[in-house]
C-alpha positions as CSV (number, residue, x, y, z in Angstrom):
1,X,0.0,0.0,0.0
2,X,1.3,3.3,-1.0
3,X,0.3,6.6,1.2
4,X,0.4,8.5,-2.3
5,X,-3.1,6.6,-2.6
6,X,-4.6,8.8,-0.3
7,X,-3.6,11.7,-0.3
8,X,-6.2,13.4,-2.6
9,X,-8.8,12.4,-0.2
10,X,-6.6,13.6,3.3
11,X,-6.2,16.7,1.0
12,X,-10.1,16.8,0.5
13,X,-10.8,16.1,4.6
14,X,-8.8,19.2,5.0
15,X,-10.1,21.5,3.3
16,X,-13.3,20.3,3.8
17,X,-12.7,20.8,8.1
18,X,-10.6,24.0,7.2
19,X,-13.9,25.6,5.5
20,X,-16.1,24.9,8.3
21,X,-13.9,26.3,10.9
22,X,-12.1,29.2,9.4
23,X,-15.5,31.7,9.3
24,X,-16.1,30.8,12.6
25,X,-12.8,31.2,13.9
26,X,-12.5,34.9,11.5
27,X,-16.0,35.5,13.1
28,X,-14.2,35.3,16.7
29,X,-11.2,36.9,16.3
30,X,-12.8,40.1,14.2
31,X,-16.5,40.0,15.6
32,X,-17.3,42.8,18.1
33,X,-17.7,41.8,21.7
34,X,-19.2,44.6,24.3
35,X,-21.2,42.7,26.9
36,X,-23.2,45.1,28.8
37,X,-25.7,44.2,31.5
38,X,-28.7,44.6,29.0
39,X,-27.4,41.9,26.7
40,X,-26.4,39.7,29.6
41,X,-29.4,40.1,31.1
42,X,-31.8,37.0,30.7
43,X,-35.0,37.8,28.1
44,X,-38.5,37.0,29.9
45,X,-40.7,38.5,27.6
46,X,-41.1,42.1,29.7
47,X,-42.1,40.7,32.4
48,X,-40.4,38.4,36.0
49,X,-40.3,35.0,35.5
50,X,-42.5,32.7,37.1
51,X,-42.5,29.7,38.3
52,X,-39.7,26.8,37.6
53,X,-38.5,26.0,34.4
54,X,-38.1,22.7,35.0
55,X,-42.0,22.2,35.5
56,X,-43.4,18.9,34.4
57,X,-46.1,18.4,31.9
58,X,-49.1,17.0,31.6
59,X,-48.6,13.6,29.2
60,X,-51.4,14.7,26.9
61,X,-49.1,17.4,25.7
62,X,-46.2,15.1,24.8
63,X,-49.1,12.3,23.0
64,X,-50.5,15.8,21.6
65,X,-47.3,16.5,19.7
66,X,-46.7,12.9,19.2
67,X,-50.1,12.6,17.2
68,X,-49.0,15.9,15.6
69,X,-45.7,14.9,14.5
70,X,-47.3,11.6,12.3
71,X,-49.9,13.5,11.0
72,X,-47.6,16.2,9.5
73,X,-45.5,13.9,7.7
């Protein structure tokens, strides 16, 4: 087996990782970053949240969506 074989497809992986991560990386490095409190404030729709995000919900809604999902395909 000769590694000249594959080389056209280690060059392909490569450039194929290398243009998914460059713009982001460009994005980083030359994007602007001032934080304030505003933006690093959570959003709750105007108004205090209530009660605890974790709440459980009734099964109907998950058989609801269920039902929803097969009957949208």
């Amino acid at each position: 087996m000769n590694i000249e074989q594959y080389l056209p497809v280690l060059l392909f992986i490569l450039v194929g990782i290398s243009v998914g991560v460059m713009p982001q990386v460009i994005g980083y490095i030359l994007g602007p970053n001032r934080p304030d409190a505003a933006k690093n404030s959570p959003y709750e729709c105007g108004f205090e949240a209530f009660g605890d995000a974790r709440m459980k919900f009734d099964v109907r809604y998950y058989l609801i969506a269920i039902l929803f999902i097969l009957f949208d395909l």
